[in-house]
N, C-alpha and C positions, 0 to 999 in steps of 0.2 A: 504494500500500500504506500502510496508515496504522495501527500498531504500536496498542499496548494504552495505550502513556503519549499517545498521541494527536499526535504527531511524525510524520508523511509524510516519507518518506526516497526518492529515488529515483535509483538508478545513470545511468549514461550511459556513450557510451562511443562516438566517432567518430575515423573518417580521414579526412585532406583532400590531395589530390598537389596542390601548387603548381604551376599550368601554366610547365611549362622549371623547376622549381626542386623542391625535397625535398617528403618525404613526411612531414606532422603525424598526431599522434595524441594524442587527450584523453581522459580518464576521471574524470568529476567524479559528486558526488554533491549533491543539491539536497534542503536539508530547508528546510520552508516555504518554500518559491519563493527561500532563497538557496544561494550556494555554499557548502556545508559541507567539503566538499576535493576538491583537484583536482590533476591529475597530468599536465601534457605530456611528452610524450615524440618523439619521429624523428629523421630524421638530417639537421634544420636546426643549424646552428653557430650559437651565443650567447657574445659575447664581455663580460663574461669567464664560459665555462661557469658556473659556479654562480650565476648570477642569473637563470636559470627557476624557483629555487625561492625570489626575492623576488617574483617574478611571480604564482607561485603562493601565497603567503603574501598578497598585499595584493585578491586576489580572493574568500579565503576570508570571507563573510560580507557579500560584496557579493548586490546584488539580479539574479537571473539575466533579463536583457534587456538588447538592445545598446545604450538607450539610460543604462546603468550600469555596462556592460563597459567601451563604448569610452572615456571618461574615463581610467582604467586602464592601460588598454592603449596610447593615444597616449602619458600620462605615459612607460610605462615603454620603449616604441621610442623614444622621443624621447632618454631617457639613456643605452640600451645600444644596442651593435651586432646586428644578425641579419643571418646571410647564409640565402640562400635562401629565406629568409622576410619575411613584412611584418605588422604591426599587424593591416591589413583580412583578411590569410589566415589569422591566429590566431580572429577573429570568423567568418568562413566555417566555420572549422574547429565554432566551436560553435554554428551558429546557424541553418547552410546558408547558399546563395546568395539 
């Protein structure tokens, strides 16, 4: 869809059940092929809780492809803890297998 100011806006919105482990779920929106906001959400544990939404703060404006996610996304498992979850099942989750 590509609006009248000429901005391509496009929703998303997927789940991923970790094999033996929680259920993710993302909804991001991608204007010109980057992240414009994104929202995970299930019932993996992130310690300390409120740093899924640094997660989702240092994504916003990156270029959507794993080979500009995962940079990202190793940084940010590398500092916090997840249980149930891993780096590679957060890129599954947006990317497929």
């Amino acid at each position: 869809m590509v609006p009248e100011n000429g901005i391509s806006r496009d929703e998303h919105i997927s789940m991923y059940k970790v094999p033996g482990g929680k259920l993710l779920r993302v909804r991001f929106v991608l204007e010109e092929e980057k992240i414009a906001s994104i929202r995970f959400t299930g019932d993996f544990f992130l310690h300390p809780e409120e740093s899924i939404e640094e997660l989702e703060e240092k994504l916003r404006g990156v270029e959507f492809g794993e080979e500009s996610v995962l940079p990202v996304m190793e940084e940010f498992f590398n500092t916090y803890e997840c249980v149930g979850a891993e780096a590679k099942d957060f890129l599954v989750l947006l990317f497929g297998e």
